[in-house]
C-alpha beads as a LAMMPS data file, in Angstrom:
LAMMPS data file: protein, C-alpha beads

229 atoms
228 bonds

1 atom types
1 bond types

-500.0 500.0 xlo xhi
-500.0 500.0 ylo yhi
-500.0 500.0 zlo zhi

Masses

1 110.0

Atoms # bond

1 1 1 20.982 6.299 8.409
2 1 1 18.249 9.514 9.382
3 1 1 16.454 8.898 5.796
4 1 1 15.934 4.827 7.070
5 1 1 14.683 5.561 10.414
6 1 1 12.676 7.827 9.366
7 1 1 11.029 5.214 6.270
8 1 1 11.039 2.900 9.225
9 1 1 8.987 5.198 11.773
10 1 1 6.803 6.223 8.638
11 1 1 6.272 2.379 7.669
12 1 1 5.544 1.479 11.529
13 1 1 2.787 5.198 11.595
14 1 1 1.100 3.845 8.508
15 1 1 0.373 0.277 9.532
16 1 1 -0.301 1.737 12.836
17 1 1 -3.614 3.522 10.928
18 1 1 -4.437 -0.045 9.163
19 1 1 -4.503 -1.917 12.080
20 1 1 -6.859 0.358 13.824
21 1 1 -8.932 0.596 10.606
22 1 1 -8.975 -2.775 10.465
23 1 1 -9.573 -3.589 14.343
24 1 1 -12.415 -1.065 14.154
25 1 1 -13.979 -2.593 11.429
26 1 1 -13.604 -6.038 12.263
27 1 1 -12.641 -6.528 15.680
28 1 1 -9.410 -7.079 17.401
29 1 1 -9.705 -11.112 17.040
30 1 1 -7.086 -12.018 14.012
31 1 1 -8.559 -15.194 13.165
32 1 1 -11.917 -13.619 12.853
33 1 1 -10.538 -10.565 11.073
34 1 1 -8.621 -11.305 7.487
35 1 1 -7.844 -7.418 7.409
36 1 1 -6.218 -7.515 10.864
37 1 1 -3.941 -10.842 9.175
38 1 1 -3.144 -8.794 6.675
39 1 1 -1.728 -5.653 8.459
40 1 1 0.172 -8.241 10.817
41 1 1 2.074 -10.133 7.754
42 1 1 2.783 -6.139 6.546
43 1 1 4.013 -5.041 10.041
44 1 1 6.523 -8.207 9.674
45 1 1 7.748 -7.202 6.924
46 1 1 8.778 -4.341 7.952
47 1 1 10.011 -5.444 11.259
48 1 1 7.579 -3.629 13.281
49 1 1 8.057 -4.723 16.969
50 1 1 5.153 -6.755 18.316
51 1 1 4.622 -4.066 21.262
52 1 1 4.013 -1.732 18.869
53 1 1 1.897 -3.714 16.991
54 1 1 -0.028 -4.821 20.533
55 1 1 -0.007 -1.171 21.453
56 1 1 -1.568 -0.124 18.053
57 1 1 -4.515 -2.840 18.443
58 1 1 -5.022 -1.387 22.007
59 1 1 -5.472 2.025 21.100
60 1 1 -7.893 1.286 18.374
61 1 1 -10.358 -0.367 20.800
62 1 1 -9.889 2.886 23.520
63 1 1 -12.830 5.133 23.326
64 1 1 -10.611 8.188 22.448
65 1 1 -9.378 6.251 19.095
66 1 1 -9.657 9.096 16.695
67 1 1 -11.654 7.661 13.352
68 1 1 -9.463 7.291 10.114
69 1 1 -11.066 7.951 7.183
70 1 1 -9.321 6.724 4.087
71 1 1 -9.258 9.236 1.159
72 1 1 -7.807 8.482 -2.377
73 1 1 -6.889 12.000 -4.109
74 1 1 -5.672 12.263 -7.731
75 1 1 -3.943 14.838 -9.575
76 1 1 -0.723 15.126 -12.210
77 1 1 2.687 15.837 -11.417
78 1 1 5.007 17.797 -13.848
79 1 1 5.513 15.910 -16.872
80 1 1 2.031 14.816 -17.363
81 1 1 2.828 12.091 -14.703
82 1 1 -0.721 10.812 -12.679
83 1 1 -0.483 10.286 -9.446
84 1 1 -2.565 8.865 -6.855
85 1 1 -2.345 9.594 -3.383
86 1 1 -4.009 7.209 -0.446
87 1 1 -4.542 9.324 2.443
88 1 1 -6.003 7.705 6.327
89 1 1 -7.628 11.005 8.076
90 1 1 -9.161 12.113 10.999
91 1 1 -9.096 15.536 9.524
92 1 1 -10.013 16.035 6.062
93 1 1 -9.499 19.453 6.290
94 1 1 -6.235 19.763 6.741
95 1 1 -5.435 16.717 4.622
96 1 1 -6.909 18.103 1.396
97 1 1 -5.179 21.186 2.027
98 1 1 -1.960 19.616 2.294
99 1 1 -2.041 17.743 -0.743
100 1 1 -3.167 20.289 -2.603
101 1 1 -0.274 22.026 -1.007
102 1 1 2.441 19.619 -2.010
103 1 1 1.038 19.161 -5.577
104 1 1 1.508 22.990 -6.331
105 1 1 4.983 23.789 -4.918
106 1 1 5.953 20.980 -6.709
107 1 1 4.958 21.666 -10.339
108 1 1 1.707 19.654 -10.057
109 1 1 -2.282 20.225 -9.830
110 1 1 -4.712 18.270 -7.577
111 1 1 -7.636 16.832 -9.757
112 1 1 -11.134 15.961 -8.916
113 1 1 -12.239 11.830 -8.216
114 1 1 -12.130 10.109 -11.232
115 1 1 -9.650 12.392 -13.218
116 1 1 -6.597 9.720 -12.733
117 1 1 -7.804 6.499 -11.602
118 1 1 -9.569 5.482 -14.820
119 1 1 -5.272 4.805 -15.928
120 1 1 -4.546 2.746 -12.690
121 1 1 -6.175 -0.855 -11.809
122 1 1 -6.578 -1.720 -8.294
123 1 1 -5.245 -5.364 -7.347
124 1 1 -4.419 -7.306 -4.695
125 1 1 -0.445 -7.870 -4.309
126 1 1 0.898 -10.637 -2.410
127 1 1 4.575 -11.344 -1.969
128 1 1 6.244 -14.420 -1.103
129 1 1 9.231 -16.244 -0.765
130 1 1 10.445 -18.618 -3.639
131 1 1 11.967 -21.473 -1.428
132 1 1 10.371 -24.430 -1.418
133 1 1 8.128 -23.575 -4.141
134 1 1 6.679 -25.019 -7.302
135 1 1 5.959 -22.335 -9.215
136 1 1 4.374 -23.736 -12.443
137 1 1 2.117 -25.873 -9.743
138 1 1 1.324 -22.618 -7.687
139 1 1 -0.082 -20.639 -10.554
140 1 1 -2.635 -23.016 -11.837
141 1 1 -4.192 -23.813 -8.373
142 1 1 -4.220 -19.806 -7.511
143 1 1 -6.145 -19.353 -11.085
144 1 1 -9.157 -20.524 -9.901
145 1 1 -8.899 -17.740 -6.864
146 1 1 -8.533 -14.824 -9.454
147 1 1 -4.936 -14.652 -9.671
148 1 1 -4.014 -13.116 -13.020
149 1 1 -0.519 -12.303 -13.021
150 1 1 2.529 -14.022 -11.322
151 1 1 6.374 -13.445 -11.376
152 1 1 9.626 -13.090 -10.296
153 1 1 10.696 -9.769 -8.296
154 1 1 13.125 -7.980 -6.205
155 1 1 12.471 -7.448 -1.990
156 1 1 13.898 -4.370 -0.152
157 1 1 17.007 -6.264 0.382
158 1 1 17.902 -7.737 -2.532
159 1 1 16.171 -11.221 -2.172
160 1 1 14.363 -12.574 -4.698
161 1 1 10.699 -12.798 -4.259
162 1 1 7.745 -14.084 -6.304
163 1 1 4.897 -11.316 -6.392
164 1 1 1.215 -12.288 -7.337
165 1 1 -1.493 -10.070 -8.416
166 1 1 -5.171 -10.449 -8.359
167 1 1 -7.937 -8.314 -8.773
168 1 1 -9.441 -5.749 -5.847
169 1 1 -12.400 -7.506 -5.573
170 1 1 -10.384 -11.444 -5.499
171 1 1 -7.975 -9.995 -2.851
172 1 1 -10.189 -12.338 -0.044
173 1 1 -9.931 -15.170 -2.109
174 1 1 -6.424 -15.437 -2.647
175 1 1 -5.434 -14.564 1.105
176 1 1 -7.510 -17.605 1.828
177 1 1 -5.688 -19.783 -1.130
178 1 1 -2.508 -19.282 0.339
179 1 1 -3.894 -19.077 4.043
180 1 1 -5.318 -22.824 3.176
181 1 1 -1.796 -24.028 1.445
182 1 1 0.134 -22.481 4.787
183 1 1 1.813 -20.060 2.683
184 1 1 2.655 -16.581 4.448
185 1 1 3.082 -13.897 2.589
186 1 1 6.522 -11.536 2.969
187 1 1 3.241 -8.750 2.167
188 1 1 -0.334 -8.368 0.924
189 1 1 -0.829 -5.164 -0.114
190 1 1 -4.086 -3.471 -2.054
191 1 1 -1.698 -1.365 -4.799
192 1 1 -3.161 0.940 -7.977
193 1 1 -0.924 -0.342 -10.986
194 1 1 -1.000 1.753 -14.045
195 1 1 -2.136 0.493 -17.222
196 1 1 0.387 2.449 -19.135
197 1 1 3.776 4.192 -18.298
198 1 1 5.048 7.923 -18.872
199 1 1 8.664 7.790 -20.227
200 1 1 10.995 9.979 -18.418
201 1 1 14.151 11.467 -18.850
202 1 1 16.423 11.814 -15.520
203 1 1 15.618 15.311 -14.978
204 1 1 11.820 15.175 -15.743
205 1 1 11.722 11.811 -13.754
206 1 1 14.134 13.980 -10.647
207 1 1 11.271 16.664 -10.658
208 1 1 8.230 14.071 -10.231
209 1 1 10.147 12.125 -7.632
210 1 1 10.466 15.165 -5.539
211 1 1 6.884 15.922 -5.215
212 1 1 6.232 11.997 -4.300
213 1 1 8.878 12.460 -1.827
214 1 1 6.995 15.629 -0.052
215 1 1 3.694 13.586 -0.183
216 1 1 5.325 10.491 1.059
217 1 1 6.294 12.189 4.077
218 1 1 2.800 13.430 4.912
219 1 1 1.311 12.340 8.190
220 1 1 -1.647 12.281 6.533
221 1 1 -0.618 9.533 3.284
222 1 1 -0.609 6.204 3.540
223 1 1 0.817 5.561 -0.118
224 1 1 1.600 7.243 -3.712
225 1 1 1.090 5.204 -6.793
226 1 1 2.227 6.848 -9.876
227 1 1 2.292 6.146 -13.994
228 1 1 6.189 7.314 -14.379
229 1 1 8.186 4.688 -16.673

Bonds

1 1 1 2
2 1 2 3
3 1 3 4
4 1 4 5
5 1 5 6
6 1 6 7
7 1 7 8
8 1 8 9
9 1 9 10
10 1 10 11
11 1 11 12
12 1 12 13
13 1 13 14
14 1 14 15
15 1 15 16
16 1 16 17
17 1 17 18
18 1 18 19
19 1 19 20
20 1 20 21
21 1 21 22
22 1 22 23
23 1 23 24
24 1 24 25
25 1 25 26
26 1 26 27
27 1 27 28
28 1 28 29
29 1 29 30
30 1 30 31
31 1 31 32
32 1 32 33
33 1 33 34
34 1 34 35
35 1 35 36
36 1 36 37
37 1 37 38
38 1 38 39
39 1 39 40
40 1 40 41
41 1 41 42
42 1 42 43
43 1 43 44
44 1 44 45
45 1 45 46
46 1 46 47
47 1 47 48
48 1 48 49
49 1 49 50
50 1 50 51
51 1 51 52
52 1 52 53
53 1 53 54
54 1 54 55
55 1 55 56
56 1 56 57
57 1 57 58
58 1 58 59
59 1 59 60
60 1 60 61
61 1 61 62
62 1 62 63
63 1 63 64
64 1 64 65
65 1 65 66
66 1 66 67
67 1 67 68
68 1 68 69
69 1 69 70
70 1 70 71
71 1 71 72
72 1 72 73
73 1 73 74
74 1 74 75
75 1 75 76
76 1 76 77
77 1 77 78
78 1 78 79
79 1 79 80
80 1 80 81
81 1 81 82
82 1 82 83
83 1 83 84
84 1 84 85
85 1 85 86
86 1 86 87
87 1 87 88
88 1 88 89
89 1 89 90
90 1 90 91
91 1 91 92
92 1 92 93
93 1 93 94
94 1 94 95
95 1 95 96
96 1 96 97
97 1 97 98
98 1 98 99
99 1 99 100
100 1 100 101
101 1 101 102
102 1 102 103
103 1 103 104
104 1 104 105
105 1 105 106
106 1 106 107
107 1 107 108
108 1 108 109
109 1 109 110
110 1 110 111
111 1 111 112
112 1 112 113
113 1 113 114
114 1 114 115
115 1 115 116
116 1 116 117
117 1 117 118
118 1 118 119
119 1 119 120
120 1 120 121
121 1 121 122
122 1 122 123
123 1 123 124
124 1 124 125
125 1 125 126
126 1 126 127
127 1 127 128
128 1 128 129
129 1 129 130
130 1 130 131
131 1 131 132
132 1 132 133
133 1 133 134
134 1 134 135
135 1 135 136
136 1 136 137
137 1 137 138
138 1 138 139
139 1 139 140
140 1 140 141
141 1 141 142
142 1 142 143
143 1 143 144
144 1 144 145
145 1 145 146
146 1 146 147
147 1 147 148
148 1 148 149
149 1 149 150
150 1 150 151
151 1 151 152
152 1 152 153
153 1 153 154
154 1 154 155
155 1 155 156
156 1 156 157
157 1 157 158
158 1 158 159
159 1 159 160
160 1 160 161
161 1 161 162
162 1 162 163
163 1 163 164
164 1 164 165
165 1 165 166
166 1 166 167
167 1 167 168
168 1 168 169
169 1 169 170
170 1 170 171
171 1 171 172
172 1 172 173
173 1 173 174
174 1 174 175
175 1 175 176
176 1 176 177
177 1 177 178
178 1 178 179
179 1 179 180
180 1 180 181
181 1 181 182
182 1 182 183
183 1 183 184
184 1 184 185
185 1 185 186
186 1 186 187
187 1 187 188
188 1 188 189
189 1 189 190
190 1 190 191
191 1 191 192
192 1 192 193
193 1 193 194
194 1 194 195
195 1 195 196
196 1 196 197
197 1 197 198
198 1 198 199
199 1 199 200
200 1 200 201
201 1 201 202
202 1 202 203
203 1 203 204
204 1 204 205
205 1 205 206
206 1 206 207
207 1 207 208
208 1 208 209
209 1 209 210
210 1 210 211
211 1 211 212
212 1 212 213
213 1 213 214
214 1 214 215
215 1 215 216
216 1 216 217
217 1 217 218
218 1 218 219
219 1 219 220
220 1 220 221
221 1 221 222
222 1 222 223
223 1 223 224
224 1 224 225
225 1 225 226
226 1 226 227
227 1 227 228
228 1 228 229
């Protein structure tokens, strides 16, 4: 029960930092701000009240908003494992410290920019729900709007879900697609996806998921992509 509260209150801290990213950037006006949208379908998803999501927007336009900076940092994990780690800062300081931290008590080394990213992709992920869809119909009209892979997944309860993925730089596009076919997506998330997997056994796989456990829990980290298969 402790471990989901505290995902929960870690889920509501990180889209608290988008959505004031996003407001500062763009302005608190949704329908003006597609980045602002987005954080709003995410804090859905993850049942984020609406006062907190008011409060959030609020802060971010108060003069004594601290300034996030968004930070990727790569390294490897034991086992050879790359890892990214997204990090939303007003202190990059201390957040480069920590990580650095984290990576060597557990069995890994931070890397320089460039050292692990070159084995991810970044893409746009959108996740939706299947009812009431035509699939086969969906995927041609999204092709023109850079989607370029679609299929069948697996939600945090259990549901089934259908999860498309475009490139970074179509992620616009395709929340406008489904905007314009009144489609709302469960999430749209910007993820790194790895163009090849590590194979693990349970032990090795144990050792890396306890170092993306310690970084998950960072104030400081929005999100840990990894290449473990």
């Amino acid at each position: 029960m402790f471990a989901r509260w505290d995902r929960m209150a870690k889920q509501f801290t990180r889209i608290g930092k988008e959505i004031a990213i996003a407001v500062k950037a763009g302005g608190p006006d949704p329908s003006t701000n597609a980045a602002l949208r987005r954080c709003f379908q995410n804090a859905k998803s993850v049942n984020m009240p609406k006062d907190r999501v008011e409060a959030a927007i609020k802060r971010a336009m108060g003069k004594e908003m601290e300034n996030y900076d968004e930070i990727l940092y790569e390294g490897y994990g034991p086992h050879g494992v790359a890892i990214l780690v997204e990090t939303a800062t007003d202190n990059h300081v201390r957040t480069v410290a920590n990580v650095k931290s984290h990576f060597n008590k557990g069995g890994g080394t931070l890397g320089n920019s460039g050292s692990v990213s070159f084995q991810f992709k970044k893409m746009g992920v959108f996740k939706l729900k299947p009812e009431g869809l035509n699939i086969e119909n969906l995927e041609l009209e999204l092709i023109d709007n850079g989607l370029e892979e679609m299929g069948e997944g697996t939600g945090e309860n259990g549901e089934d879900i259908i999860v498309l993925r475009c490139g970074f730089t179509d992620f616009g596009n395709m929340q406008k697609a489904l905007e314009d076919k009144g489609l709302t997506p469960i999430s749209a998330e910007v993820e790194w996806i790895p163009s090849t997997t590590v194979p693990l056994t349970d032990a090795q796989a144990e050792d890396v998921s306890k170092l993306i456990e310690k970084l998950e829990q960072d104030d400081d980290v929005q999100k840990v992509f990894h290449n473990m298969g």
